[in-house]
DRENGURO-91198 format. One record per atom (N, C-alpha, C, CB): residue in one letter; z, y, x. Coordinates in steps of 0.2 Angstrom, whole numbers, plus 2048, in hexadecimal, padded with zeros to 3 digits. Glycine has a CB too. Layout:
<sites>
AZYX...
</sites>
This chain:
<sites>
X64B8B78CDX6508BC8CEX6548BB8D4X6548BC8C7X6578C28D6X6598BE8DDX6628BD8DBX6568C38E5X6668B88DDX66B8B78DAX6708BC8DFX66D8AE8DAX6748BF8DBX67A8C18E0X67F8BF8E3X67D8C58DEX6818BF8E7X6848BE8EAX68A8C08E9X6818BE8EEX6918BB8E6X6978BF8E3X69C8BC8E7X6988BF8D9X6A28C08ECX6A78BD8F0X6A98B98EEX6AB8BF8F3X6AC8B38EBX6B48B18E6X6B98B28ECX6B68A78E0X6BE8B48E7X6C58B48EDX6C98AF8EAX6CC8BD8EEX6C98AD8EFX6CD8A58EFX6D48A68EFX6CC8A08F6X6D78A38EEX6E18A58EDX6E289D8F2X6E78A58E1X6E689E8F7X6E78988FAX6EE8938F5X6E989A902X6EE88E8F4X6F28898F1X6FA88C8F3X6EF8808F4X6FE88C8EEX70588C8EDX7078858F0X70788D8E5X70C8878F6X70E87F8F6X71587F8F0X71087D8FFX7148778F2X7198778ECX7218738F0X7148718E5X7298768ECX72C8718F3X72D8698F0X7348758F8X72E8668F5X73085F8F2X73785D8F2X72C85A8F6X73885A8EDX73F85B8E9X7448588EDX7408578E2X74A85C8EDX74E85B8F2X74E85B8FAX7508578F0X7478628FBX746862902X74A86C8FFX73D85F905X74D86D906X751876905X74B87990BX75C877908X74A87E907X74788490AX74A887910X747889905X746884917X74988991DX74F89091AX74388C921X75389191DX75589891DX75289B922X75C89991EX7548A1921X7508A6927X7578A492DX74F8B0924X7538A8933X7558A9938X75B8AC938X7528AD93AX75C8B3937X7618B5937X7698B3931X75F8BA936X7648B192BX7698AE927X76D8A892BX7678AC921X7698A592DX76B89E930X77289D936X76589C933X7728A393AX7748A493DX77D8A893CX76F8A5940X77C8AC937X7818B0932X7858A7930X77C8B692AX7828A592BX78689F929X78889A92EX78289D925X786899934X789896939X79189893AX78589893FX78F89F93CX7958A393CX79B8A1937X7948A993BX79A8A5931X79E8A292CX7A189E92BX79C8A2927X79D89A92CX7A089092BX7A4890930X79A88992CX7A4891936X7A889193EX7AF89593DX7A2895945X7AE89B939X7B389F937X7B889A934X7B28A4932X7B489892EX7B9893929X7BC88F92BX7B8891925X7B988B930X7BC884932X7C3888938X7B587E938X7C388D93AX7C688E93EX7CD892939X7C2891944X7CA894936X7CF897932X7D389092CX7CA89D92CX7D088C92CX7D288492BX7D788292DX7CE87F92CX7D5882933X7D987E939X7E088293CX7D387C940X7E088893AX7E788C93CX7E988A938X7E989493CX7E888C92EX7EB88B928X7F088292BX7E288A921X7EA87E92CX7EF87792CX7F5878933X7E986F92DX7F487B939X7F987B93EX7FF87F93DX7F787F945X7FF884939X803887933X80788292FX7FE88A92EX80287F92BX80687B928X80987492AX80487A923X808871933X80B86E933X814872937X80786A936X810878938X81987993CX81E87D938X81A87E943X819880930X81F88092DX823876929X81D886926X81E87492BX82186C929X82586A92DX81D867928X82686B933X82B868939X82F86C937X829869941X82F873936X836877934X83A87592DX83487F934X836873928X839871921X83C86A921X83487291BX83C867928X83E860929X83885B924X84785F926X83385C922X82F858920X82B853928X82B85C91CX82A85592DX826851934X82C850936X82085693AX83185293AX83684E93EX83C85293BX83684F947X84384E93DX84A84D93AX84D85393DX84F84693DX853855939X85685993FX85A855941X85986093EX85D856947X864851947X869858949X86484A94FX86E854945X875859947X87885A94CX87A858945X87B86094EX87E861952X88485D954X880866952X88885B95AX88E85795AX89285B956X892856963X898857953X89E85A951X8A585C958X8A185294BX8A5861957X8AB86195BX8B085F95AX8AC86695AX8B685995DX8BB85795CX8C085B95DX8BC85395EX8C585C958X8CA862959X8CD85F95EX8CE865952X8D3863961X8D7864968X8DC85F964X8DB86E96AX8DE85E95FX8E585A95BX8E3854960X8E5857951X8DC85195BX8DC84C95DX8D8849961X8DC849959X8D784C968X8D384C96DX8D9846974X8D1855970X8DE847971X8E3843976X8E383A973X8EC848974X8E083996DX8E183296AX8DA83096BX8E3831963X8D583496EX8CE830970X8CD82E975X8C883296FX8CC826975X8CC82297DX8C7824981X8CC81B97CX8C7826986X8C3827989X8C082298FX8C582D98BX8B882098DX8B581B98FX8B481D997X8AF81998AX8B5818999X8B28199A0X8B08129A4X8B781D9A5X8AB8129A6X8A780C9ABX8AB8099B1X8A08119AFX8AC8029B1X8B08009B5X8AD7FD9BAX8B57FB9B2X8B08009BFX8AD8029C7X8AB7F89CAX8B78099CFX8A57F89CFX8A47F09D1X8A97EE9D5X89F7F09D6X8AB7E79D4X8B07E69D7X8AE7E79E1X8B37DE9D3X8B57E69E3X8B37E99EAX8B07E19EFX8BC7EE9EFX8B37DB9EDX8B07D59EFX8AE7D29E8X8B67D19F4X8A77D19E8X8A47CE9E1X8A67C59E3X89B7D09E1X8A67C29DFX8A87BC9DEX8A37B89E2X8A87B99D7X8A37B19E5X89E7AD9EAX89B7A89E5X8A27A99F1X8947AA9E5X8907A49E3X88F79F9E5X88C7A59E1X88E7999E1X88E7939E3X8887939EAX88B78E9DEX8857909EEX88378D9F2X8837959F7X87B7889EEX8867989FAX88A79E9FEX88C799A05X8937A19F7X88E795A05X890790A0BX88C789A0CX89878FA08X88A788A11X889781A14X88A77AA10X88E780A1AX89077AA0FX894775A0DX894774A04X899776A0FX891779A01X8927789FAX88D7749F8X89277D9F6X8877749FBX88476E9F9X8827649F9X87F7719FBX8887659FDX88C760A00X89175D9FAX88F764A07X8937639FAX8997639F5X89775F9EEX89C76B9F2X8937669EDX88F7639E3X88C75B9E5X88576B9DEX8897599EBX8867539EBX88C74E9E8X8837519F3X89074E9ECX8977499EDX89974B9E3X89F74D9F4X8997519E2X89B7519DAX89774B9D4X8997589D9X89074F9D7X88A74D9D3X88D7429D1X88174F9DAX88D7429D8X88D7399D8X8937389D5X88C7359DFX89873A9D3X89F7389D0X89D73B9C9X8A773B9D4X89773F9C6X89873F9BFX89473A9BEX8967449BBX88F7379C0X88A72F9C0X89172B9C2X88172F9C7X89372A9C5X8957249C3X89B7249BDX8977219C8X89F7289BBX8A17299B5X8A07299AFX8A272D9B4X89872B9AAX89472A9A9X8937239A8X89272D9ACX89271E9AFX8917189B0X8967139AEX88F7189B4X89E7159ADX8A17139ADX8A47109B3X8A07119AAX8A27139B9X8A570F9BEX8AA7129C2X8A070D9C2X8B17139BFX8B67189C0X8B97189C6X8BC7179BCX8B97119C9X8BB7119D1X8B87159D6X8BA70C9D3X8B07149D5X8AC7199DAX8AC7229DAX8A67179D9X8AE7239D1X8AC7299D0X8B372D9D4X8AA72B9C8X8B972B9D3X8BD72C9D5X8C072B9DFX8C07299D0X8B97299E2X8BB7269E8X8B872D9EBX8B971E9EBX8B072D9E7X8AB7349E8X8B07399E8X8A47369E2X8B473B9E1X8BA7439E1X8BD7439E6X8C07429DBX8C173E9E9X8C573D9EDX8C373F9F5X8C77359EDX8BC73D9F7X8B87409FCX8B77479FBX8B173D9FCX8B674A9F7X8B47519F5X8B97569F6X8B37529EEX8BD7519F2X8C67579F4X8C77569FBX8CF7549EFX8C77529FEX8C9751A06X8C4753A09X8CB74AA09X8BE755A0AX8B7755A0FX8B975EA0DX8AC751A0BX8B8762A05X8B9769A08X8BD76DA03X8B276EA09X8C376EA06X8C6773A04X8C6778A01X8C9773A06X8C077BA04X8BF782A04X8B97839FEX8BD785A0BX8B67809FBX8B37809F5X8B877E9EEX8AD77A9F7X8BA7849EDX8C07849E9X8BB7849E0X8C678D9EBX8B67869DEX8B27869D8X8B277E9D8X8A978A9D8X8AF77B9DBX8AC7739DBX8B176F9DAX8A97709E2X8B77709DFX8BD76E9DEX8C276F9D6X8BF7719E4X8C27739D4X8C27739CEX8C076F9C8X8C27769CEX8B976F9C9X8B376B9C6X8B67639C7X8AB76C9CBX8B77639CEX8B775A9D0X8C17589CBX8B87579DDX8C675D9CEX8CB75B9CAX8CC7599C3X8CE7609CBX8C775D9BDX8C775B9B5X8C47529B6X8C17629B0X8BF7519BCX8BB74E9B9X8C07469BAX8B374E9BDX8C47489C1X8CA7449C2X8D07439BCX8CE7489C9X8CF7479B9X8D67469B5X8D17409B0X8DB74F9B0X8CD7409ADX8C773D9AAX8C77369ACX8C17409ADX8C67379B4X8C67309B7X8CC72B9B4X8C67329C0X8D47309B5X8D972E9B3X8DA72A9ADX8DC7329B3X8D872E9A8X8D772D9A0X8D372399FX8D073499DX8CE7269A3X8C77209A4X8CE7189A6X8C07249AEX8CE7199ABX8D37149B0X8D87139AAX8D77179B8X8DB7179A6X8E27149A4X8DF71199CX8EA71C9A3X8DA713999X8D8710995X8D5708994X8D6713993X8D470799CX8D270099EX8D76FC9A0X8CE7019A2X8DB7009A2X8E26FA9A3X8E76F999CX8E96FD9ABX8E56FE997X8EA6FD991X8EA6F798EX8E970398BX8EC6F598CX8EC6ED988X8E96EE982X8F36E9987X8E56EB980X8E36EE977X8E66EC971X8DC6EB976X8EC6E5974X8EF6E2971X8F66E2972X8EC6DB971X8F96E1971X9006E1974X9036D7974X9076E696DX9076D6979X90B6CF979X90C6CF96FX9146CF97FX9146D396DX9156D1967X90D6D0963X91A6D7964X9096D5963X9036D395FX8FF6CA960X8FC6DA961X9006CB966X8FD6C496AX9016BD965X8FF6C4974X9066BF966X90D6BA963X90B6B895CX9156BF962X90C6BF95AX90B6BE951X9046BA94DX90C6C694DX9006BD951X8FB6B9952X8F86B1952X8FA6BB955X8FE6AF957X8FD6A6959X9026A5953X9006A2961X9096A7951X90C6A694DX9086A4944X9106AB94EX9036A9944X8FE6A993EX8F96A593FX8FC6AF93BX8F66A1942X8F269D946X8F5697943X8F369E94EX8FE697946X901691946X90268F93FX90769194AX90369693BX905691934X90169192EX90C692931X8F9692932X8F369192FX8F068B932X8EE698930X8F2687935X8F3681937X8EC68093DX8F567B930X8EB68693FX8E8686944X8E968594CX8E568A942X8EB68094BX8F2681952X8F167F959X8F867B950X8E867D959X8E467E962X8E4686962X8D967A963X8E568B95FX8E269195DX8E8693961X8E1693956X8EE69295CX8F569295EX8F7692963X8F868F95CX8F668D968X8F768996EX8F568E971X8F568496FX8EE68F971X8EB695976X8ED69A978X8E5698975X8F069E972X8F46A3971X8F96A4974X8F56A396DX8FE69E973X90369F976X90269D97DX90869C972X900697980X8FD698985X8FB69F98AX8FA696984X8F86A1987X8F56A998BX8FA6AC98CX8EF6AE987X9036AE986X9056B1989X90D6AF98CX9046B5985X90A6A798FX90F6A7992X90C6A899AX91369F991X9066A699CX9026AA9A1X9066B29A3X8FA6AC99CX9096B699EX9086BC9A1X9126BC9A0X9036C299BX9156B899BX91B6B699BX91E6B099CX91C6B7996X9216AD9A2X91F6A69A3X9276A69A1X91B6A49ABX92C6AA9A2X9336A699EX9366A8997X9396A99A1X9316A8994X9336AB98EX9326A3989X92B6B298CX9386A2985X93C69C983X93769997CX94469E982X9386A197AX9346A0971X92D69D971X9336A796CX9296A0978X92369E976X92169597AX91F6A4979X92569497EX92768A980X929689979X930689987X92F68B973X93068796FX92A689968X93768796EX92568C968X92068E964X91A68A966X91E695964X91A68896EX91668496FX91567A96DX916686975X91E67B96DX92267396DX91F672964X92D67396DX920678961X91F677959X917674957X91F67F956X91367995AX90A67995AX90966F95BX90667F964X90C66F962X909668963X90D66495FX909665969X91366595CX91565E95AX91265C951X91F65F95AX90F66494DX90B664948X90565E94BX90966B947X902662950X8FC661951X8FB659955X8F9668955X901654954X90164B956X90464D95EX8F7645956X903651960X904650969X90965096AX90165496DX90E64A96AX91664996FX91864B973X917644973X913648979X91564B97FX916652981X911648982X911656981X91365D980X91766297DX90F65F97FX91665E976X91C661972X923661975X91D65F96DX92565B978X92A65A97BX92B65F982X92B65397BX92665D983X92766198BX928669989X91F65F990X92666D984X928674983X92E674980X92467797EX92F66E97CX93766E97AX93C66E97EX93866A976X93B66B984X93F66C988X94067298BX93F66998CX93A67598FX93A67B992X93C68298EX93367D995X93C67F986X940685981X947684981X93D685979X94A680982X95067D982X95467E988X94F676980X95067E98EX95267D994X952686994X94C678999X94F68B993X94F692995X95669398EX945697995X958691986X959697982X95D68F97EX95169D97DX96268C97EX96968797AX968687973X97168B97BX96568E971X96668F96AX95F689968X96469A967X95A68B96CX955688967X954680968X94E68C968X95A67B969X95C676967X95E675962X95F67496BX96367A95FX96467B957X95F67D952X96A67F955X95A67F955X954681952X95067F950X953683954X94F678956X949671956X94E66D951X94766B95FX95166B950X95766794CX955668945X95F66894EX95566F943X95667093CX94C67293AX95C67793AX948673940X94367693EX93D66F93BX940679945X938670935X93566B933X92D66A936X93566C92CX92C66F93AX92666F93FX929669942X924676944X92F665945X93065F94AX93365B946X933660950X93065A940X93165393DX92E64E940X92F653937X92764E941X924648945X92864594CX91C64B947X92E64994FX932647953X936644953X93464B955X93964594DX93F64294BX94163A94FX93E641943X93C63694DX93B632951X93A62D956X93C632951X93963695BX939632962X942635964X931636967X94262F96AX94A63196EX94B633971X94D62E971X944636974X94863E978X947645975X94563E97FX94564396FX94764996CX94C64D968X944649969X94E644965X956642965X95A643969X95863B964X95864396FX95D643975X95E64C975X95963E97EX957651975X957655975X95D65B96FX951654976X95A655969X95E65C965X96465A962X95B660960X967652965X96E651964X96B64B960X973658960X96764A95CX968645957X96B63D958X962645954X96963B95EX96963695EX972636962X963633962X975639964X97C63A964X98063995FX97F63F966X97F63E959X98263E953X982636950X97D64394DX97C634950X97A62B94DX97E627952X97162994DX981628958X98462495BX98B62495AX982625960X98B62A958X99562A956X99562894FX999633957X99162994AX990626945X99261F944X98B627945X98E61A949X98D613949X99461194DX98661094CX997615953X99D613954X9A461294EX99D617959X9A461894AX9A8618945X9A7614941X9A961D942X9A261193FX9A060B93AX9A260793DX99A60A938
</sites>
């Protein structure tokens, strides 16, 4: 049998799409929706320029600031009115302006070193050069004067005495009747150095030694106290610091005693 021959019509395969892939748009659509979208963004971007200038106008973006106040006519006559004070017409001379200022501050410089150093005589011979070398450097010169009054200060605190004579005095005196009486001696010594007629401290000296065994000196002060001030022969007579004197004869001779005992022994 002879087999027929029968066409089949084939159907070509459906494709299928794969998930979360989008189906081209067409042409023309594609291009419409370009548009649209371009519309909106632009129609976007007025909407927000919109709403920034009504925001500048509601004072939300920037401040307003107020107008000045007018000051009424009353009291326009009680507001001071500022005004800028003009350069002067010769401005002041700064330091090193002249030759000689540097000259100057040198001679300065060295009188504060030795000041400083304590050495008052030089710093004050440097000032002294300064003021005489330039007159015309009147800043410096001012400078050097304070440092002179200084110098002054300096010099008179060195010649001040730290002690006084009376202090010196009272001193040997408490020396003397703590029975430290080379102490005493010294004392008084030192301020007949600076007092050499002064009577009390010859008969303070007479006292010291005649405590302390020594005759001969004692005596020898007793005179020179006796010899400058009459009183203090009544003084040695009744005083018990010159007991150990008693006696000797010329102490007797000195403060009467040995007269009294002679007219004594005559009337007997």
């Amino acid at each position: 049998m002879a087999r027929s021959q029968t066409r089949r019509k084939t159907t070509a395969p459906k494709r299928t799409s794969r998930p979360g892939r989008k189906k081209p748009a067409a042409a023309g659509k594609t291009k419409a929706g370009v548009k649209t979208a371009a519309k909106a963004s632009s129609q976007k971007r007025k909407r927000a320029a919109a709403g920034l200038k009504t925001g500048r106008k509601s004072g939300l973006g920037a401040r307003k600031t107020a107008a000045p106040r007018a000051i009424p006519k009353e009291t326009r006559k009680n507001v001071p009115i500022m005004r800028s004070t003009p350069p002067p017409e010769h401005p002041p001379r700064l330091l090193g302006d002249t030759k000689s200022t540097a000259a100057a501050l040198s001679l300065l410089e060295k009188a504060i070193k030795f000041i400083f150093s304590q050495d008052v005589r030089r710093a004050r011979a440097e000032i002294k050069a300064l003021l005489e070398a330039y007159p015309g450097e009147k800043e410096i010169l001012a400078r050097a004067r304070s440092y002179l009054q200084i110098c002054n200060r300096e010099e008179a605190a060195l010649h001040k005495p730290t002690v006084t004579g009376d202090q010196l005095y009272t001193f040997g005196v408490v020396e003397h009747n703590r029975g430290n009486y080379d102490s005493a001696i010294s004392v008084f010594n030192q301020l007949l150095g600076k007092q050499p007629d002064t009577d009390y401290l010859y008969y303070a000296l007479a006292a010291s030694f005649a405590l302390k065994g020594d005759v001969e000196p004692a005596l020898a002060n007793l005179r020179k106290a006796i010899g400058l001030n009459e009183s203090n022969r009544v003084y040695a007579k009744n005083d018990p610091d010159f007991i150990s004197l008693h006696e000797q004869r010329e102490f007797a001779d000195l403060v009467g005693v040995v007269l009294q005992e002679r007219s004594e022994a005559g009337q007997s």
